[in-house]
C-alpha positions as a printed Julia matrix, in Angstrom:
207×3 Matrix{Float64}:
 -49.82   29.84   14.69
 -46.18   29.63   14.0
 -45.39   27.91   17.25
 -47.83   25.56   16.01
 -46.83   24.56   12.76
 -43.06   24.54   13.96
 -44.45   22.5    16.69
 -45.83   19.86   14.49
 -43.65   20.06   12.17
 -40.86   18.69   15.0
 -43.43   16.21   15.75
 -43.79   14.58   12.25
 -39.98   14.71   11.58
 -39.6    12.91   15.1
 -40.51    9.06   13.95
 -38.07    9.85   10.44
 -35.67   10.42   12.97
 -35.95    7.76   15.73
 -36.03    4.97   12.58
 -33.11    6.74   10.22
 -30.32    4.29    9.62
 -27.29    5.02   11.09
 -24.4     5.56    8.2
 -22.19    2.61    7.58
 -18.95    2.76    9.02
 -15.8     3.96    7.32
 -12.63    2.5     6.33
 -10.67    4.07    9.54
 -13.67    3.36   12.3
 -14.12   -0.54   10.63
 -10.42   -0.75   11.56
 -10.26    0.29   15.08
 -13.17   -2.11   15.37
 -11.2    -4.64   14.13
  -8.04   -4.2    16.42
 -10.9    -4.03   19.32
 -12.21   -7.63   17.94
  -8.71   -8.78   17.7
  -8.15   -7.87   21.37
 -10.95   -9.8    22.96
  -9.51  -13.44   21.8
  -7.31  -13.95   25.06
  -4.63  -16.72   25.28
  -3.26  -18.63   28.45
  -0.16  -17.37   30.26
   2.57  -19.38   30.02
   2.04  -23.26   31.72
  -1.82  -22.31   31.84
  -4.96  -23.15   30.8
  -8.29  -21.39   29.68
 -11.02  -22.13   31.44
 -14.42  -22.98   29.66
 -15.79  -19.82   29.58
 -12.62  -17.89   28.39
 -12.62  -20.14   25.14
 -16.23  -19.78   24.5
 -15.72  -15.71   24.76
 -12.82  -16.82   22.28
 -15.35  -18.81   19.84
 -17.55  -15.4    19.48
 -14.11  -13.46   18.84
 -13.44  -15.7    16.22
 -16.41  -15.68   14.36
 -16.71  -11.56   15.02
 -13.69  -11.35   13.44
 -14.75  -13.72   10.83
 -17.27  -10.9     9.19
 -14.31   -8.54    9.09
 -12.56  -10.36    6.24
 -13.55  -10.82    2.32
 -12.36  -14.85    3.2
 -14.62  -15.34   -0.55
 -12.17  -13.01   -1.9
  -9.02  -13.67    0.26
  -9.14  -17.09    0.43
  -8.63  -17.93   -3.24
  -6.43  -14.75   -4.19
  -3.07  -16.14   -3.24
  -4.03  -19.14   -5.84
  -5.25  -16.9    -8.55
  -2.33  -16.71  -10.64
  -0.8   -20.51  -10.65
  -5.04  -21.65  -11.61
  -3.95  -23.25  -14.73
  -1.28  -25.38  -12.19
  -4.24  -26.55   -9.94
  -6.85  -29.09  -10.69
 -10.67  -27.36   -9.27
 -10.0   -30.55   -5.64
  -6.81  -29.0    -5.25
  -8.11  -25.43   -5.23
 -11.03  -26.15   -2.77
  -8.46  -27.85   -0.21
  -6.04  -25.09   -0.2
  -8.15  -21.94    0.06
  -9.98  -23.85    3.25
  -6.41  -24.54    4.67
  -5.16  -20.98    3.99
  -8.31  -19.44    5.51
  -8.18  -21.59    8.36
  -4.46  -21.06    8.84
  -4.81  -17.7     8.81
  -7.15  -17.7    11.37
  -5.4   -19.56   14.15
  -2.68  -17.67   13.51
  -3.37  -14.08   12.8
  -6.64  -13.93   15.2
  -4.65  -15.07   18.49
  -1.17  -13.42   17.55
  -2.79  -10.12   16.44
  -4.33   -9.98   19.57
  -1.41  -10.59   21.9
   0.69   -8.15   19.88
  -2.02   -4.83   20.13
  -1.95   -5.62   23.76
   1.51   -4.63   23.86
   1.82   -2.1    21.0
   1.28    1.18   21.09
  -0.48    1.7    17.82
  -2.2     4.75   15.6
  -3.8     5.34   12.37
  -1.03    6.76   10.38
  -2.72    7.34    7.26
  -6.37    6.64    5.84
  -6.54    7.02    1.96
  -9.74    5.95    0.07
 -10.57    2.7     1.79
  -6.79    1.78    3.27
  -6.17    2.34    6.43
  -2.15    1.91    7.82
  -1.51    2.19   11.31
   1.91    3.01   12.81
   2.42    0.25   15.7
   5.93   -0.27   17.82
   6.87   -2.28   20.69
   9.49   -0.09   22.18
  10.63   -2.85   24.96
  11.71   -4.9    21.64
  12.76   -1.88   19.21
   9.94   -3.04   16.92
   7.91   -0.63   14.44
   5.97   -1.58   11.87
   3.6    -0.19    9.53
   0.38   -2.46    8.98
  -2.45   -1.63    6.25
  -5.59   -2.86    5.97
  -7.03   -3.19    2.61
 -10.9    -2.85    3.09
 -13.3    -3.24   -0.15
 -17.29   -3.16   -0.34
 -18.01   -6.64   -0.24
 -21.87   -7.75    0.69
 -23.26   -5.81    2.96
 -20.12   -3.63    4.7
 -16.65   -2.77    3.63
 -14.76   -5.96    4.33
 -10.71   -6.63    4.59
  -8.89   -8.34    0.73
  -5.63   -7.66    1.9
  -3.39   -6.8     4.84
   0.41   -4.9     3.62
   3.25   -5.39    6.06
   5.79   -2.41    5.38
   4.08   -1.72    1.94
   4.23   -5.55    1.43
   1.28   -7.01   -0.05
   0.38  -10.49    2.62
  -1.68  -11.97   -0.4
   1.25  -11.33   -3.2
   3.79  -12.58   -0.39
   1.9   -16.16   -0.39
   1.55  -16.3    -4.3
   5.06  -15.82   -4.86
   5.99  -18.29   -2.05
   3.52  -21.05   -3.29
   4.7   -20.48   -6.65
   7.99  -21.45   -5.86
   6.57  -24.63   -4.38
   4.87  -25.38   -7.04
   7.43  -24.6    -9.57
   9.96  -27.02   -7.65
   8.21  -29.7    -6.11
   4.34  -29.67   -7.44
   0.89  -28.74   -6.75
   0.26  -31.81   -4.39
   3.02  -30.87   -2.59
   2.06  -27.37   -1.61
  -1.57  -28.96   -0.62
  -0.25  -31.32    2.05
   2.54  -28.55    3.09
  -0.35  -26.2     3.66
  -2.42  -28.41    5.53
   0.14  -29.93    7.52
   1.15  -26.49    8.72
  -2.97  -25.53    9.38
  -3.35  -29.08   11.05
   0.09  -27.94   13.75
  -1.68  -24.55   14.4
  -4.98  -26.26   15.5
  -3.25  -28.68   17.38
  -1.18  -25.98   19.17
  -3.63  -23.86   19.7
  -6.76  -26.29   20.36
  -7.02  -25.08   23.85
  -8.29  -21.2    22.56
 -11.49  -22.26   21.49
 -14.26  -25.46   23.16
């Protein structure tokens, strides 16, 4: 009788099992998927080209990478404090040039640098995660943290800290300074001049 009920007791815990959700993933392991979604955007050697496939591989990397970042969060935080500067047009055309900045740049460049690094996580506390990376050919070390916050569905990047340097109070203070010496209009066309060169320099990444 007791094999029995144990028995059937495995049996009805069985389907519980097979359809449990698996837990969400944490600050550190959403990380070291990130610098694994960073890696698979490959760019052309020197004098080359990517062939069609390679930069439709590169079109899923970029929109993989996309769900890693808060860009409803990010986009708009470097703004936040010059608002009362910026009319509601102006706000809507530089928070779609910063995001899209960002994303020629860092998706590309963060992937050609973790291919050379070597790179660990140097210290996880609450939902930032730094890593320790160097490039020992160039005498370069850095430490790089990833601020991750519940945002939707999964714990999603607001901020990335360079050396304990906040990127998103880095750009405020820089665009204030634009705007404090030469206007908000200004700052719009230098931002999208500067995301219109990275698409044009790096148009051959993507179909």
């Amino acid at each position: 009788m007791k094999l029995t009920l144990v028995t059937l007791t495995a049996v009805l815990l069985l389907p519980h099992a097979a359809h449990a959700e698996p837990a969400p993933p944490s600050s550190e392991g959403q990380t070291r998927a990130l610098v694994s979604a960073f890696l698979a955007v490959t760019t052309p050697a020197e004098g080359k080209t990517l062939d069609a496939a390679a930069r439709k591989a590169n079109a899923a990397a970029f929109a993989h990478l996309d769900d890693f970042f808060a860009w409803d969060v990010l986009a708009p935080a470097p703004f936040a404090k010059h608002r009362d500067a910026l009319s509601e047009a102006q706000l809507t055309r530089l928070r779609s040039a910063f995001r899209d900045t960002v994303r020629w740049v860092a998706y590309p460049d963060s992937g050609d640098f973790f291919r050379k690094a070597r790179w660990r996580v140097d210290k996880v506390a609450g939902n930032d995660v730094t890593l320790y990376a160097s490039l020992p050919e160039e005498d370069v070390e850095t430490r790089v943290t990833f601020h991750w916050r519940p945002v939707g569905d999964a714990l999603r990047i607001v901020d990335v800290s360079f050396d304990g340097a906040s990127l998103v109070l880095d750009y405020a203070n820089q665009f204030g300074r634009i705007i404090a010496k030469h206007g908000a209009d200004d700052l719009v066309r230098r931002l999208e001049e500067r995301r219109d060169q990275e698409r044009t320099a790096r148009a051959g990444l993507l179909p």
